[in-house]
C-alpha positions as CSV (number, residue, x, y, z in Angstrom):
1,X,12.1,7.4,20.7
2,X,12.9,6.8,17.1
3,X,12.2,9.0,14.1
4,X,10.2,7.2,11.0
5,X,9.9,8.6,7.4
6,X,6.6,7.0,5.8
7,X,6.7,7.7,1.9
8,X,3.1,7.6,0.7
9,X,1.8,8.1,3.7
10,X,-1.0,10.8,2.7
11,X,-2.6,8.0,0.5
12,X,-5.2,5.0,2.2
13,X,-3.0,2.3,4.1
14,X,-0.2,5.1,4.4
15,X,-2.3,7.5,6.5
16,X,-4.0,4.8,8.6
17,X,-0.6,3.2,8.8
18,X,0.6,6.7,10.2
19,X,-2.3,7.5,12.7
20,X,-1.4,3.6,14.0
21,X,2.2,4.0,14.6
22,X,1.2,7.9,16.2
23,X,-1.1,6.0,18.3
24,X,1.5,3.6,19.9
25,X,4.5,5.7,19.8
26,X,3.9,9.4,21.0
27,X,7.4,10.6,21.3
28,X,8.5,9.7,18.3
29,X,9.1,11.7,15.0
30,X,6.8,11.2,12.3
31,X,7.5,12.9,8.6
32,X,5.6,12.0,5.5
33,X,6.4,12.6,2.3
34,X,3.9,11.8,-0.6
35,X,3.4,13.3,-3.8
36,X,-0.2,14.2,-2.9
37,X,-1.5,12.8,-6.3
38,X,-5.3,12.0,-6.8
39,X,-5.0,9.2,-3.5
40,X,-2.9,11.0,-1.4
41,X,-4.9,13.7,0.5
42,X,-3.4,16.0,3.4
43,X,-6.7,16.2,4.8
44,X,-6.2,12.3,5.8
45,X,-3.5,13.7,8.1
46,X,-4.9,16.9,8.8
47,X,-5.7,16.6,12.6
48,X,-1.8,15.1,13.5
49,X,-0.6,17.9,11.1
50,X,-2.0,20.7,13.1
51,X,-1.7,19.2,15.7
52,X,2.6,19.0,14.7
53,X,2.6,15.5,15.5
54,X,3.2,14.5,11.9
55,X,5.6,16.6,9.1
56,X,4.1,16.3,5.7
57,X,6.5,17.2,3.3
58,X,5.6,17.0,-0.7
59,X,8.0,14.7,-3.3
60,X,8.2,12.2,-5.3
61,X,9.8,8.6,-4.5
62,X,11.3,9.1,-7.7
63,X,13.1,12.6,-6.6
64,X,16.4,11.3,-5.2
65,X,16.9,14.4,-3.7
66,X,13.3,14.7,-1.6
67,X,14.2,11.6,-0.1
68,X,17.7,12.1,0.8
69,X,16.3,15.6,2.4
70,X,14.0,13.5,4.7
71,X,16.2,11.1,5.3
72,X,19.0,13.5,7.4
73,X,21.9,10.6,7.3
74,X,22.0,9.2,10.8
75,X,19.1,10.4,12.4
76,X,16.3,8.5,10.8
77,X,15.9,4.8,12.2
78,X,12.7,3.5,10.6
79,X,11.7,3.8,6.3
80,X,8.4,2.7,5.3
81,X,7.2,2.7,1.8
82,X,3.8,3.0,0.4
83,X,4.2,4.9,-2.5
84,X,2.9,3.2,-5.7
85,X,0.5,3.7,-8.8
86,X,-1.8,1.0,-7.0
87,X,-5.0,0.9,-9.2
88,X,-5.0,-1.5,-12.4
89,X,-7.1,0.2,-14.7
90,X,-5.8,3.6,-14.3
91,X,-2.1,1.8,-15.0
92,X,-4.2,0.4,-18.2
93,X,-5.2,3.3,-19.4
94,X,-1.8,5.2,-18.8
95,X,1.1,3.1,-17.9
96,X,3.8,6.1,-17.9
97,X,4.1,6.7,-14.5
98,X,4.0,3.3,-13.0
99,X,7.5,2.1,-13.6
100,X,8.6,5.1,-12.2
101,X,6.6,5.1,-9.0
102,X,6.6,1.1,-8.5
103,X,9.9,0.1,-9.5
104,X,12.5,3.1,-10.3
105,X,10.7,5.4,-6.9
106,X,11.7,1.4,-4.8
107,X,15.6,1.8,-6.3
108,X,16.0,5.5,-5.0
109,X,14.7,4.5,-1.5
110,X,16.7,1.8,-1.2
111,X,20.1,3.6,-2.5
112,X,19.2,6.3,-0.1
113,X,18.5,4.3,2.8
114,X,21.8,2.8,2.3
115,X,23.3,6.1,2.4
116,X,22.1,7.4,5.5
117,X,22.7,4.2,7.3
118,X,18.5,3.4,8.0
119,X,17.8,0.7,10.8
120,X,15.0,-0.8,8.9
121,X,13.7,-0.2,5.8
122,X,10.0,-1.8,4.8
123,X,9.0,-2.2,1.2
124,X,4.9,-2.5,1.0
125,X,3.7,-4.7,-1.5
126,X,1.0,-6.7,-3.1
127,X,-0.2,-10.1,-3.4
128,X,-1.2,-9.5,-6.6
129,X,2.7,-9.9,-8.0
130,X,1.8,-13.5,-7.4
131,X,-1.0,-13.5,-10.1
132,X,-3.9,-16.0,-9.5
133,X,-4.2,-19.7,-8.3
134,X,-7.1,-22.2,-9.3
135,X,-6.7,-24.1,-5.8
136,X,-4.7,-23.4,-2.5
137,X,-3.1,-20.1,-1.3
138,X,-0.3,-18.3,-2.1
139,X,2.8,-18.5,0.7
140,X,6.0,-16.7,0.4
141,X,8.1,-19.2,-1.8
142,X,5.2,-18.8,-4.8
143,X,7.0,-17.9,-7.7
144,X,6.0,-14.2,-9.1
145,X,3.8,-14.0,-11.9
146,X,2.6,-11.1,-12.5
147,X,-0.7,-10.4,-14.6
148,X,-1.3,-6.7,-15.0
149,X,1.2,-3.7,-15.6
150,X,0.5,-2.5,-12.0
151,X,1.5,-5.7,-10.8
152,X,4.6,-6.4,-13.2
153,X,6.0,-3.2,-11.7
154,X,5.4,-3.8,-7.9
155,X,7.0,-6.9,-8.8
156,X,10.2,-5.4,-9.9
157,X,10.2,-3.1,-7.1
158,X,10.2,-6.1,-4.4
159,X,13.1,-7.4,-6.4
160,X,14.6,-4.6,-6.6
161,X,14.5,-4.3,-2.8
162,X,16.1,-8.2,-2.4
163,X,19.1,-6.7,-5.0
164,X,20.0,-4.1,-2.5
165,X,19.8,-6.7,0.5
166,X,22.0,-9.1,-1.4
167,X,24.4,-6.7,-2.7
168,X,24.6,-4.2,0.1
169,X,23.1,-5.7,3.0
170,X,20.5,-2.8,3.1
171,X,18.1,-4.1,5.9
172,X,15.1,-4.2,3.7
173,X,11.8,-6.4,4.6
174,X,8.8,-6.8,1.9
175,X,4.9,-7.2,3.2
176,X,2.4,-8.6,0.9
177,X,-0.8,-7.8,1.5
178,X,-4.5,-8.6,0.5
179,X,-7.2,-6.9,-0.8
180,X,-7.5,-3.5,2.0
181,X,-10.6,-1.7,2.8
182,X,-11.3,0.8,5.3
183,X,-11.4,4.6,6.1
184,X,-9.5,6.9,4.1
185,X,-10.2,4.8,0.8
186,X,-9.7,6.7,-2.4
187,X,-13.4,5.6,-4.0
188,X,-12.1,3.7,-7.1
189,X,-11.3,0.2,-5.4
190,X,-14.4,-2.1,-4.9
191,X,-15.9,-1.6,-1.3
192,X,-15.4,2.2,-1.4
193,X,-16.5,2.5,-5.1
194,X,-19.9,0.3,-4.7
195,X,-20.4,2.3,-1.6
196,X,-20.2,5.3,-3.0
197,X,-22.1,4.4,-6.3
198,X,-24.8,2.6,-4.2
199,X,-25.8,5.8,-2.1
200,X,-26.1,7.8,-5.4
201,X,-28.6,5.1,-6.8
202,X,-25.9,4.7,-9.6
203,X,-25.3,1.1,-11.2
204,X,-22.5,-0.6,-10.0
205,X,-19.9,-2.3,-12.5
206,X,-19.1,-6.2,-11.3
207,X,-16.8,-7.7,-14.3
208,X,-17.9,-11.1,-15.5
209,X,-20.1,-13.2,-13.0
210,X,-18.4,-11.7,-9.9
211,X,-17.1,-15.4,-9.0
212,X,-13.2,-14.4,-8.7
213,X,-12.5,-15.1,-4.9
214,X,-10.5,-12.1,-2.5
215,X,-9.2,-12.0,0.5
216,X,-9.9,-9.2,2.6
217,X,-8.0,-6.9,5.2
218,X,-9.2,-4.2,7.4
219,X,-6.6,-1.7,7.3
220,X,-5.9,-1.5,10.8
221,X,-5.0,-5.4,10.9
222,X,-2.9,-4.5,8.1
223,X,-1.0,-2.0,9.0
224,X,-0.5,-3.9,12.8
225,X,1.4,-7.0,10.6
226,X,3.2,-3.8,8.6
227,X,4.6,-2.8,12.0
228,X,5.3,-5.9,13.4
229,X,7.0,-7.0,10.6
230,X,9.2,-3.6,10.6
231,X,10.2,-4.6,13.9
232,X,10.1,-7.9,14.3
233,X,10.7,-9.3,10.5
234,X,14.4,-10.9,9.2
235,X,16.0,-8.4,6.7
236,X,15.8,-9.6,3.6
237,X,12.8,-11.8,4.2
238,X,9.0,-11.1,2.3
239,X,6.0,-11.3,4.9
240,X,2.0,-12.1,3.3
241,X,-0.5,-10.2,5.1
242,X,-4.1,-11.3,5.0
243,X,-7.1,-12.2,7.2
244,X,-8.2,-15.4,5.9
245,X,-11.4,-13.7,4.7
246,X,-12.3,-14.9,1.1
247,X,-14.7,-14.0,-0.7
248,X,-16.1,-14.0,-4.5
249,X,-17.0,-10.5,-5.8
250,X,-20.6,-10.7,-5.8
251,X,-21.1,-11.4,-2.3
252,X,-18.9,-8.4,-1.6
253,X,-21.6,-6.7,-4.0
254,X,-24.2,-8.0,-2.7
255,X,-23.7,-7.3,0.5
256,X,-23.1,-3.4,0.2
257,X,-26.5,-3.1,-1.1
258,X,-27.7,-5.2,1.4
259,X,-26.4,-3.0,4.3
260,X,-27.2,0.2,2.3
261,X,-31.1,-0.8,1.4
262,X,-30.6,-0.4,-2.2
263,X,-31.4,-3.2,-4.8
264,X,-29.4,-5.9,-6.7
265,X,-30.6,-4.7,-10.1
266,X,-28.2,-1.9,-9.7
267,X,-25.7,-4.4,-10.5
268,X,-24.3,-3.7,-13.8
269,X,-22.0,-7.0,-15.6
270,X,-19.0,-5.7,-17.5
Protein backbone atom coordinates (compact mmCIF):
# COMPACT_ATOMS: atom_id res chain seq x y z
CA UNK A 1 0.00 0.00 0.00
CA UNK A 2 1.51 3.28 -0.92
CA UNK A 3 0.22 6.79 -0.38
CA UNK A 4 -0.10 9.15 -3.68
CA UNK A 5 -0.61 13.01 -3.71
CA UNK A 6 -2.28 13.93 -7.27
CA UNK A 7 -1.98 17.87 -7.67
CA UNK A 8 -4.78 18.88 -9.95
CA UNK A 9 -6.53 16.12 -9.52
CA UNK A 10 -10.16 17.89 -9.13
CA UNK A 11 -9.73 19.04 -12.85
CA UNK A 12 -10.55 16.49 -16.19
CA UNK A 13 -7.62 13.89 -16.58
CA UNK A 14 -6.76 14.54 -12.81
CA UNK A 15 -10.12 13.17 -11.49
CA UNK A 16 -10.42 10.40 -14.05
CA UNK A 17 -6.73 9.78 -13.34
CA UNK A 18 -7.79 9.53 -9.54
CA UNK A 19 -10.95 7.28 -9.87
CA UNK A 20 -8.38 4.96 -12.16
CA UNK A 21 -5.60 4.53 -9.70
CA UNK A 22 -8.72 4.17 -6.67
CA UNK A 23 -9.94 1.49 -8.89
CA UNK A 24 -6.77 -0.60 -9.04
CA UNK A 25 -5.35 0.17 -5.74
CA UNK A 26 -7.90 0.14 -2.78
CA UNK A 27 -5.66 0.27 0.19
CA UNK A 28 -3.88 2.87 -0.77
CA UNK A 29 -3.99 6.67 0.34
CA UNK A 30 -5.21 8.97 -2.04
CA UNK A 31 -5.03 13.08 -1.29
CA UNK A 32 -5.69 15.71 -3.90
CA UNK A 33 -4.85 18.95 -3.81
CA UNK A 34 -6.12 21.41 -6.54
CA UNK A 35 -6.87 24.90 -6.49
CA UNK A 36 -10.50 24.28 -7.46
CA UNK A 37 -10.36 27.02 -10.22
CA UNK A 38 -13.09 27.14 -13.09
CA UNK A 39 -11.85 23.23 -14.28
CA UNK A 40 -11.32 21.77 -11.06
CA UNK A 41 -14.69 20.69 -9.58
CA UNK A 42 -15.05 18.71 -6.12
CA UNK A 43 -18.10 17.32 -7.42
CA UNK A 44 -15.84 15.21 -9.98
CA UNK A 45 -14.64 13.50 -6.78
CA UNK A 46 -17.59 13.78 -4.83
CA UNK A 47 -18.61 10.04 -4.46
CA UNK A 48 -14.68 8.84 -3.33
CA UNK A 49 -14.74 11.96 -1.08
CA UNK A 50 -17.71 10.91 0.93
CA UNK A 51 -17.09 7.94 0.61
CA UNK A 52 -13.16 8.98 2.54
CA UNK A 53 -11.46 7.17 -0.06
CA UNK A 54 -9.92 10.29 -1.45
CA UNK A 55 -8.66 13.63 0.74
CA UNK A 56 -9.26 16.80 -1.22
CA UNK A 57 -7.40 19.39 0.16
CA UNK A 58 -7.51 23.11 -1.51
CA UNK A 59 -3.82 25.00 -2.74
CA UNK A 60 -2.09 26.15 -5.20
CA UNK A 61 0.99 24.33 -6.89
CA UNK A 62 2.47 27.62 -6.62
CA UNK A 63 2.00 27.67 -2.57
CA UNK A 64 5.25 26.04 -1.43
CA UNK A 65 3.87 25.49 1.77
CA UNK A 66 0.36 23.54 0.58
CA UNK A 67 2.53 21.20 -1.02
CA UNK A 68 5.02 20.51 1.57
CA UNK A 69 1.85 20.00 4.03
CA UNK A 70 0.62 17.20 1.69
CA UNK A 71 3.73 15.87 1.14
CA UNK A 72 4.49 14.76 5.11
CA UNK A 73 8.41 14.02 4.37
CA UNK A 74 8.77 10.24 4.21
CA UNK A 75 5.50 9.00 4.04
CA UNK A 76 4.36 9.90 0.60
CA UNK A 77 5.78 7.43 -2.28
CA UNK A 78 4.01 8.53 -5.45
CA UNK A 79 3.62 12.67 -6.93
CA UNK A 80 1.55 13.19 -9.78
CA UNK A 81 1.07 16.47 -11.34
CA UNK A 82 -1.77 17.81 -13.39
CA UNK A 83 -1.96 21.19 -12.42
CA UNK A 84 -1.76 23.71 -15.33
CA UNK A 85 -3.63 26.73 -17.02
CA UNK A 86 -4.37 24.20 -19.93
CA UNK A 87 -6.63 26.20 -22.33
CA UNK A 88 -4.91 28.50 -25.15
CA UNK A 89 -7.30 31.15 -25.54
CA UNK A 90 -8.04 31.81 -22.06
CA UNK A 91 -3.92 32.04 -21.61
CA UNK A 92 -4.46 34.57 -24.75
CA UNK A 93 -6.64 36.62 -23.24
CA UNK A 94 -4.88 36.71 -19.71
CA UNK A 95 -1.46 35.23 -19.59
CA UNK A 96 -0.79 36.22 -15.71
CA UNK A 97 -1.36 33.19 -14.16
CA UNK A 98 0.17 30.74 -16.61
CA UNK A 99 3.83 31.04 -15.79
CA UNK A 100 2.93 30.59 -12.42
CA UNK A 101 0.85 27.49 -12.64
CA UNK A 102 2.90 25.80 -15.71
CA UNK A 103 6.30 26.54 -14.97
CA UNK A 104 7.03 28.35 -11.40
CA UNK A 105 3.80 25.72 -9.66
CA UNK A 106 6.48 22.60 -11.68
CA UNK A 107 9.71 24.20 -9.73
CA UNK A 108 7.93 24.08 -6.17
CA UNK A 109 6.90 20.39 -6.76
CA UNK A 110 9.96 19.36 -7.69
CA UNK A 111 12.03 21.27 -4.76
CA UNK A 112 9.47 19.70 -2.48
CA UNK A 113 9.58 16.29 -3.68
CA UNK A 114 13.20 16.50 -3.22
CA UNK A 115 12.69 17.35 0.22
CA UNK A 116 10.54 14.78 1.46
CA UNK A 117 12.53 12.12 -0.29
CA UNK A 118 9.29 11.05 -3.06
CA UNK A 119 9.75 7.57 -4.82
CA UNK A 120 8.48 8.92 -8.05
CA UNK A 121 7.47 12.03 -9.17
CA UNK A 122 5.41 12.40 -12.66
CA UNK A 123 5.26 15.63 -14.48
CA UNK A 124 2.01 15.63 -16.94
CA UNK A 125 2.44 17.35 -20.03
CA UNK A 126 1.47 18.22 -23.55
CA UNK A 127 2.33 17.42 -26.96
CA UNK A 128 1.59 20.69 -27.89
CA UNK A 129 5.34 22.01 -26.49
CA UNK A 130 6.33 20.29 -29.68
CA UNK A 131 4.38 22.85 -31.91
CA UNK A 132 3.25 21.44 -35.31
CA UNK A 133 4.72 19.19 -38.04
CA UNK A 134 3.77 19.27 -41.91
CA UNK A 135 4.61 15.38 -42.29
CA UNK A 136 5.44 12.45 -39.76
CA UNK A 137 4.85 12.40 -35.98
CA UNK A 138 6.39 13.75 -33.21
CA UNK A 139 8.67 11.13 -30.91
CA UNK A 140 10.43 12.01 -27.87
CA UNK A 141 13.80 13.39 -29.26
CA UNK A 142 11.66 16.35 -31.35
CA UNK A 143 13.04 19.42 -30.43
CA UNK A 144 10.50 21.80 -28.30
CA UNK A 145 8.92 24.48 -30.19
CA UNK A 146 6.47 25.87 -28.68
CA UNK A 147 3.65 28.02 -30.49
CA UNK A 148 1.27 29.54 -27.99
CA UNK A 149 1.84 31.04 -24.37
CA UNK A 150 0.09 27.97 -22.81
CA UNK A 151 2.51 25.86 -24.49
CA UNK A 152 5.75 28.03 -24.00
CA UNK A 153 5.03 27.65 -20.33
CA UNK A 154 4.39 23.80 -20.10
CA UNK A 155 7.49 23.77 -21.95
CA UNK A 156 9.51 25.32 -19.25
CA UNK A 157 7.93 23.36 -16.76
CA UNK A 158 9.12 19.82 -18.41
CA UNK A 159 12.47 21.52 -18.35
CA UNK A 160 12.31 22.55 -15.35
CA UNK A 161 11.58 19.02 -14.22
CA UNK A 162 14.81 17.46 -16.31
CA UNK A 163 16.93 20.47 -14.24
CA UNK A 164 16.00 18.95 -11.00
CA UNK A 165 16.73 15.29 -12.39
CA UNK A 166 20.12 16.46 -13.53
CA UNK A 167 21.02 18.44 -10.69
CA UNK A 168 19.49 16.59 -7.85
CA UNK A 169 18.60 13.32 -9.11
CA UNK A 170 14.90 13.96 -8.21
CA UNK A 171 13.20 10.82 -9.77
CA UNK A 172 11.08 12.82 -12.09
CA UNK A 173 9.30 11.22 -15.35
CA UNK A 174 7.38 13.61 -18.01
CA UNK A 175 4.16 12.18 -20.14
CA UNK A 176 3.11 13.87 -23.21
CA UNK A 177 -0.08 13.45 -24.23
CA UNK A 178 -2.64 14.06 -27.06
CA UNK A 179 -5.56 15.72 -27.55
CA UNK A 180 -8.02 14.10 -24.28
CA UNK A 181 -11.70 13.76 -24.33
CA UNK A 182 -13.93 12.09 -21.97
CA UNK A 183 -16.12 12.44 -18.84
CA UNK A 184 -15.47 15.18 -16.48
CA UNK A 185 -14.47 17.62 -19.46
CA UNK A 186 -14.61 21.23 -18.47
CA UNK A 187 -16.91 22.37 -21.79
CA UNK A 188 -14.42 24.85 -23.42
CA UNK A 189 -12.08 22.13 -25.35
CA UNK A 190 -13.57 20.85 -28.72
CA UNK A 191 -15.64 17.56 -28.20
CA UNK A 192 -17.18 18.76 -24.93
CA UNK A 193 -17.68 22.38 -26.27
CA UNK A 194 -19.49 21.32 -29.79
CA UNK A 195 -21.35 18.87 -27.58
CA UNK A 196 -22.56 21.18 -25.50
CA UNK A 197 -23.27 23.95 -28.17
CA UNK A 198 -24.85 21.40 -30.42
CA UNK A 199 -27.66 20.33 -27.89
CA UNK A 200 -28.58 24.00 -27.33
CA UNK A 201 -29.02 24.50 -31.26
CA UNK A 202 -26.16 27.10 -30.79
CA UNK A 203 -23.52 27.54 -33.81
CA UNK A 204 -20.39 25.94 -33.28
CA UNK A 205 -17.00 27.89 -33.91
CA UNK A 206 -14.43 25.65 -36.24
CA UNK A 207 -11.31 28.11 -36.94
CA UNK A 208 -10.29 28.27 -40.61
CA UNK A 209 -11.34 25.19 -42.80
CA UNK A 210 -11.14 22.72 -39.85
CA UNK A 211 -8.26 20.81 -41.87
CA UNK A 212 -5.58 20.91 -38.88
CA UNK A 213 -5.15 17.10 -38.02
CA UNK A 214 -5.42 15.71 -33.93
CA UNK A 215 -4.81 12.92 -32.33
CA UNK A 216 -7.12 11.77 -30.01
CA UNK A 217 -7.13 9.98 -26.45
CA UNK A 218 -9.86 8.69 -24.32
CA UNK A 219 -8.96 9.63 -20.93
CA UNK A 220 -9.02 6.30 -19.47
CA UNK A 221 -6.20 5.06 -22.01
CA UNK A 222 -4.48 8.13 -20.93
CA UNK A 223 -4.38 7.99 -17.70
CA UNK A 224 -3.45 3.89 -17.90
CA UNK A 225 0.05 5.02 -19.92
CA UNK A 226 0.16 7.97 -16.88
CA UNK A 227 0.28 5.11 -14.48
CA UNK A 228 2.34 2.81 -16.17
CA UNK A 229 4.76 5.17 -16.84
CA UNK A 230 4.83 6.25 -12.96
CA UNK A 231 5.67 2.85 -12.33
CA UNK A 232 7.35 1.51 -14.94
CA UNK A 233 9.03 4.74 -16.70
CA UNK A 234 13.16 5.57 -16.35
CA UNK A 235 13.57 8.75 -14.08
CA UNK A 236 14.49 11.35 -16.08
CA UNK A 237 13.07 10.08 -19.22
CA UNK A 238 9.78 11.98 -21.24
CA UNK A 239 6.97 9.31 -22.33
CA UNK A 240 4.29 10.49 -25.60
CA UNK A 241 0.94 9.30 -24.96
CA UNK A 242 -1.52 8.94 -27.80
CA UNK A 243 -3.87 6.56 -29.62
CA UNK A 244 -2.86 6.78 -33.10
CA UNK A 245 -6.31 8.37 -33.74
CA UNK A 246 -5.92 11.43 -36.14
CA UNK A 247 -8.16 13.32 -37.31
CA UNK A 248 -8.83 16.87 -39.01
CA UNK A 249 -11.19 19.20 -37.02
CA UNK A 250 -14.14 18.97 -39.21
CA UNK A 251 -14.70 15.44 -39.13
CA UNK A 252 -14.51 15.71 -35.33
CA UNK A 253 -17.32 18.51 -36.02
CA UNK A 254 -18.95 16.77 -38.17
CA UNK A 255 -19.40 13.93 -36.50
CA UNK A 256 -20.89 15.41 -33.19
CA UNK A 257 -23.72 16.66 -35.04
CA UNK A 258 -23.99 13.55 -36.80
CA UNK A 259 -24.48 11.54 -33.49
CA UNK A 260 -26.50 14.41 -31.97
CA UNK A 261 -29.14 14.81 -35.05
CA UNK A 262 -28.39 18.38 -35.49
CA UNK A 263 -27.26 20.04 -38.88
CA UNK A 264 -23.91 21.04 -40.34
CA UNK A 265 -25.03 24.64 -41.02
CA UNK A 266 -24.56 25.13 -37.30
CA UNK A 267 -21.06 25.30 -38.22
CA UNK A 268 -19.75 28.62 -37.74
CA UNK A 269 -15.80 29.44 -39.60
CA UNK A 270 -13.74 31.68 -37.42
Amino acid sequence: MARIVVIGGAGFIGSNFVRYWVERNPGDTVVVLDALTYAGNPENLRDLIDSGRVTLIQGRVEDAAAVRSVLEAGTTQYVVNFAAESHNDRTMMDSSGVLQTNAFGVTVVCEEVRRAGVERFLHVSTDEVYGETITGRFTEETPLAPRTIYSAAKAAGDLQARAYFITFGVPVVVTRGSNTYGPYQYPEKLIPFFVTRAMQDKPVPLYGEGDQVREWTHVEDHCAGIATALLKGEAGEVYNIGAGEEHVNLDVTTGVLDALGKPHSLIKRV
